[in-house]
C-alpha positions in Angstrom: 73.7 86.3 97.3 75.0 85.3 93.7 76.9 88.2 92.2 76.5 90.5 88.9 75.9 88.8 85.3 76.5 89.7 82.0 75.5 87.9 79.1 77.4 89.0 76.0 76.4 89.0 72.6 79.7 88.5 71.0 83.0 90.3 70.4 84.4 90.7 74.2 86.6 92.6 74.6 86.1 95.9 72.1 85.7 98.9 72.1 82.2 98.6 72.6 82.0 96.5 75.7 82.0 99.8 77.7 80.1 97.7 80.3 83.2 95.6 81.5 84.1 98.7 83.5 80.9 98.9 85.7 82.1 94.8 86.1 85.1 95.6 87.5 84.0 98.1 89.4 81.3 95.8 91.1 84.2 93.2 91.4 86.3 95.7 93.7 88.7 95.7 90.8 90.2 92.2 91.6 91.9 90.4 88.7 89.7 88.9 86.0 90.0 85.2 85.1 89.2 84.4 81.6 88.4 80.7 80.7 88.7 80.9 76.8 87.4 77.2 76.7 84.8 77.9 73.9 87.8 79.2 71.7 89.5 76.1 72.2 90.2 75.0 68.3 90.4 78.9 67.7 93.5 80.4 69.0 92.9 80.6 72.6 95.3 82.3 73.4 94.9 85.6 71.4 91.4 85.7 73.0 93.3 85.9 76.2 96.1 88.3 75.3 93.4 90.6 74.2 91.5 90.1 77.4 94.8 91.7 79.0 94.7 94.2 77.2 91.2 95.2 77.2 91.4 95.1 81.2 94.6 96.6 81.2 93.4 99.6 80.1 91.0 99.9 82.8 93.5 99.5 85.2 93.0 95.9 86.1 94.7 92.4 85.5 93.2 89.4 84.0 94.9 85.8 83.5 93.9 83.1 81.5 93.2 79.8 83.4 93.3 76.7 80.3 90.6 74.9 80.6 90.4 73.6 76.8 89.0 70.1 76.8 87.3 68.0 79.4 90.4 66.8 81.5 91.1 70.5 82.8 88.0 70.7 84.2 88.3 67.8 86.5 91.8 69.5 87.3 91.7 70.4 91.0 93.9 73.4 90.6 91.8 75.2 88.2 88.6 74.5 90.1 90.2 76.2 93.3 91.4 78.7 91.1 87.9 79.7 89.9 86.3 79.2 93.1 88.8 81.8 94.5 87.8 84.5 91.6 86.0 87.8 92.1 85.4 87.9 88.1 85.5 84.7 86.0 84.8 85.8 82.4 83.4 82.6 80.1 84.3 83.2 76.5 84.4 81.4 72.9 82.2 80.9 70.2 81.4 77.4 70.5 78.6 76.4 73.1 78.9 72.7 72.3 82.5 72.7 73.2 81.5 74.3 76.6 79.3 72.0 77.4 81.3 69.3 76.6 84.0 70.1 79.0 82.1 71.7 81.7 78.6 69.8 82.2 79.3 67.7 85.6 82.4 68.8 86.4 84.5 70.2 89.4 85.0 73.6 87.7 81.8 74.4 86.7 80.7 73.6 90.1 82.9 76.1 91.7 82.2 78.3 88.9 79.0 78.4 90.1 79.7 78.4 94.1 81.9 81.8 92.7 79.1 83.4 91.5 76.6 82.1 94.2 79.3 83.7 96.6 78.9 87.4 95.0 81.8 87.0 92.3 81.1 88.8 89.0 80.6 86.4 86.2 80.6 87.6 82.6 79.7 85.3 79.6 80.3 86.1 75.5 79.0 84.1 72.4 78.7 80.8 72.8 79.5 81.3 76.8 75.9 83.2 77.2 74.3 80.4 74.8 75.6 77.7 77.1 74.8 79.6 80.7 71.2 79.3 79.6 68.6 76.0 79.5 66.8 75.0 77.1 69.8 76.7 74.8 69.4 77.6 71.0 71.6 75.1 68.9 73.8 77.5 66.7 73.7 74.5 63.7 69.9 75.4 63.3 68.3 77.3 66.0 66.2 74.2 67.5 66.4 74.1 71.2 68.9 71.7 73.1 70.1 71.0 76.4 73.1 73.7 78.3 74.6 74.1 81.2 71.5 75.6 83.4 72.6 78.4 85.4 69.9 80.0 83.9 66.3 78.9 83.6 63.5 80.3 81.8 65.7 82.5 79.9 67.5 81.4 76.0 70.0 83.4 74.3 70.7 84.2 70.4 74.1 86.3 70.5 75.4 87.7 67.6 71.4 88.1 66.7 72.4 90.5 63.7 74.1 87.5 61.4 71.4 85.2 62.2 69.3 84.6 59.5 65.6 85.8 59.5 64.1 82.0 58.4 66.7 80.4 61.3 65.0 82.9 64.2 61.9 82.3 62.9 62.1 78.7 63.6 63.6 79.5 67.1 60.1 81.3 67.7 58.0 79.2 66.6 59.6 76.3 68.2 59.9 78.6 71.8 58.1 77.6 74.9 55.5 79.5 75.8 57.2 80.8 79.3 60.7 80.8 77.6 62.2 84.7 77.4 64.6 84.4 74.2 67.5 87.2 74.0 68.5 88.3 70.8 72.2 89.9 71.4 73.7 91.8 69.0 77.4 91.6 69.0 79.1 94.3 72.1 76.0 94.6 73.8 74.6 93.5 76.7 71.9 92.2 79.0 73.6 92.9 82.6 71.8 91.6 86.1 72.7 93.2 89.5 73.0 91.7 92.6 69.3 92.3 93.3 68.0 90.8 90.2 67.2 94.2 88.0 68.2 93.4 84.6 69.6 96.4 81.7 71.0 96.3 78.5 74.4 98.0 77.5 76.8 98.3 75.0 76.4 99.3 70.9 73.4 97.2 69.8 69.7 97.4 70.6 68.6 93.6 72.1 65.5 92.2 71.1 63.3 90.2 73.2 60.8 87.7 72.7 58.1 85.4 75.2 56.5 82.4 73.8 57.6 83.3 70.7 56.0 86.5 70.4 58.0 90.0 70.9 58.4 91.3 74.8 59.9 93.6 76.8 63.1 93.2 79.1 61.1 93.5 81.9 59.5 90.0 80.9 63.3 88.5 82.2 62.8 87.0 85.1 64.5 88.5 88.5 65.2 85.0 90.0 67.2 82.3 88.3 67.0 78.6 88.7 70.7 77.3 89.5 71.2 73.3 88.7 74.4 71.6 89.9 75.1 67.8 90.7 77.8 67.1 93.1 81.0 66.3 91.3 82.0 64.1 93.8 81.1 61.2 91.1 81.2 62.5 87.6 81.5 61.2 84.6 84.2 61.6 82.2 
């Protein structure tokens, strides 16, 4: 049964994201794993050191694992390492990048095979954007291709600095069963183990179907999951 997921609007790891303790309480407070790949041009490693100290505080360790360009993911240490992980946190503001360096890949495939497993996976910014297919394109809110572990389901996070003309497009270009998620920036739209979905942190989310506004029980309970073997990827 695939574990918990949270799909973050921005700013991880503030003094909003109260939710990250009901995460590692549902991990059985094993060490977090952050991959700051979507940070990659953007300092990393302060995204990491603040993810220490954020789960520090809640009595927990995290580690980053560097996974930065598209090399590391065919690394077979960091895929064992994730594949091993009872919380892998995906973070980083750039969802192109992600999918860059993850699509096809040995560590997104264990990524997923974690969370199929019952692992905790948590995903901020451009990390929920990518997690998602179709997924928004940040340079003008068309739709595009992502990574696919969820289906049926888009995400807009940091909804409150998008422009009112940019979503507007979104919606009108939205298929009609697509559920779009606009994610304010600490807050939250969190699925358990048995496919119930809620919203926590600071912001209110707004939801939309086809287009046109919805509620959160419009999110689907199931969700599609889409990996190729990387037994023969391309590089």
């Amino acid at each position: 049964m695939a574990g918990p997921l949270a799909l973050v609007g921005g700013a991880p790891f503030t003094d909003g994201c109260t939710f990250d303790r009901e995460l590692v309480e549902a991990s059985g407070g094993r060490e977090v794993l952050v991959l700051p790949t979507g940070a990659a041009f953007e300092h990393p490693a302060r995204l990491v050191e603040r993810a220490a100290s954020w789960f520090g505080a809640m009595g927990t360790t995290s580690r980053g694992l560097g996974v930065l360009g598209r090399p590391d993911a065919f690394d077979a240490g960091n895929a064992a390492a994730v594949r091993a992980a009872g919380f892998v946190y995906l973070a980083g503001d750039s969802p192109m990048h992600l999918r860059s360096v993850l699509k096809d890949t040995p560590v997104w495939e264990a990524l997923v095979e974690a969370w199929r497993g019952g692992a905790v996976l948590a995903a901020a910014g451009g990390g929920a954007m990518v997690l998602c297919d179709p997924m928004v394109d940040p340079r003008g809110g068309a739709f595009t291709v992502g990574l696919g572990l969820v289906r049926g389901i888009t995400v807009v996070p940091e909804f409150e600095r998008w422009s009112a003309e940019v979503v507007h497009r979104t919606r009108r270009l939205s298929p009609a069963d697509l559920v779009m998620i606009g994610l304010p920036s600490a807050t939250a739209v969190l699925r358990d183990a048995g496919g119930a979905w809620a919203v926590a942190g600071v912001g209110e989310v707004s939801v939309f179907r086809g287009g046109e506004p919805a509620m959160l029980g419009d999110l689907p309970a199931s969700v599609e999951v889409d990996v190729r073997p990387a037994s023969s990827p391309t590089r």
